[in-house]
VOGU-3710 file (C-alpha; in Angstrom, 3 decimals, decimal comma):
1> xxxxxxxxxx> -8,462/4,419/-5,562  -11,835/3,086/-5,461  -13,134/5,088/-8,581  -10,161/3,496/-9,980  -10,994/-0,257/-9,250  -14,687/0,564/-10,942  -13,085/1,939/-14,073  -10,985/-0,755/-14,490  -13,592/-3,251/-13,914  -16,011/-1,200/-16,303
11> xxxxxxxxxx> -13,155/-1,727/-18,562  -12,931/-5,060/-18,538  -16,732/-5,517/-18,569  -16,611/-6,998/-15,582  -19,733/-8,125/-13,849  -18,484/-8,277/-10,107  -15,025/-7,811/-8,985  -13,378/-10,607/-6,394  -10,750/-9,047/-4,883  -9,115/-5,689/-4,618
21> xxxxxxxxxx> -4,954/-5,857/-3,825  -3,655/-2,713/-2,579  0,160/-2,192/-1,705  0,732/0,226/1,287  3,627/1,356/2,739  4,286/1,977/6,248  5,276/6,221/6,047  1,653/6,739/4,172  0,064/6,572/7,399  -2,510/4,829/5,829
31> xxxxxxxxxx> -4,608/2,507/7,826  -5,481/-0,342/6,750  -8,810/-1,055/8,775  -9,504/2,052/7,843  -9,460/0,996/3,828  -11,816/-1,550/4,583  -14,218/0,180/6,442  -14,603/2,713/3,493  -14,178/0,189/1,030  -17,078/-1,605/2,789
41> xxxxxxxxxx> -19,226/1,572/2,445  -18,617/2,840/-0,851  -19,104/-0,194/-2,734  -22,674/-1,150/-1,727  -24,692/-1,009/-4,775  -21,535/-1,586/-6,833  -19,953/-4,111/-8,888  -17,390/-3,943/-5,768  -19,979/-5,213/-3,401  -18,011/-7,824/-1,314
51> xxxxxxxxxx> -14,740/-7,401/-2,707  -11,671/-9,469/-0,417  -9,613/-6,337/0,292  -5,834/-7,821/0,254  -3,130/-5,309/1,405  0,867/-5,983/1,039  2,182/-3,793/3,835  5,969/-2,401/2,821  8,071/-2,203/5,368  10,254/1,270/5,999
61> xxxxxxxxxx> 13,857/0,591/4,437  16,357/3,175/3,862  19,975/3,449/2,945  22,938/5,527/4,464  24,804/7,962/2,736  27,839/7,768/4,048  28,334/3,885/4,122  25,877/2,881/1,480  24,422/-0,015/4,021  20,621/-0,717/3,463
71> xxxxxxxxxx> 18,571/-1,442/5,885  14,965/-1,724/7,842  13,888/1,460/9,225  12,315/0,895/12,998  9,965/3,499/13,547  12,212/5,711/16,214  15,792/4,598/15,101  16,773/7,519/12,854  20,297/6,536/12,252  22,734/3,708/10,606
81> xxxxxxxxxx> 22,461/1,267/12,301  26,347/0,078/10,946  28,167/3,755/10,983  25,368/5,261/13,743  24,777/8,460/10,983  21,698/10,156/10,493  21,927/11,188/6,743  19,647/8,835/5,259  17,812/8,192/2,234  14,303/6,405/2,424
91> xxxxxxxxxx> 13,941/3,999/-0,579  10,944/2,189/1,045  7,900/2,234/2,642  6,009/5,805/0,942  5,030/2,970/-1,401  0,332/3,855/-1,833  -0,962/1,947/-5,344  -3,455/-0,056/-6,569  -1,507/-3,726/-7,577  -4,134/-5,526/-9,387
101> xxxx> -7,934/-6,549/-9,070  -9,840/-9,697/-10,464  -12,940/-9,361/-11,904  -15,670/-12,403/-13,083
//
């Protein structure tokens, strides 16, 4: 993702970039400490040098297949929370892109 933040800023002929926005969803296992530590290290020297890391953290939602109810997935509670059935479909949450930066 980072080698993607520096093309686009090369594209735009950007001379420093302000802020980085990430979107991360809670299955990735992505960590998002962990983003700015290595954000912090690779971008010394860089156009990216100080960047405000924002992250948008999606919450796990899913929907049932037998009753069609959608809902927020807790992290151990596997089932429907309306018909108690396990056969679900995860329609949020696996969500790992790069939303936008700005650039001066």
């Amino acid at each position: 993702m980072f080698d993607l933040v520096l093309e686009q800023a090369q594209k735009a002929g950007a001379k420093k970039v302000g802020s980085i926005n990430l979107v991360i969803g809670e299955m990735t296992g992505v960590v998002g400490d962990s983003v700015r530590f290595y954000l912090d290290f690779l971008s010394k020297r860089t156009v990216a040098e100080g960047a405000v890391l924002n992250i948008k953290s999606i919450p796990t939602k899913a929907k049932c297949r037998r009753c069609n109810k959608e809902f927020d997935l807790p992290e151990y509670e596997w089932t429907c929370p309306d018909c108690k059935e396990g056969d679900l479909e995860i329609t949020g949450g696996t969500e790992l892109f790069l939303e936008s930066i700005e650039v001066e």
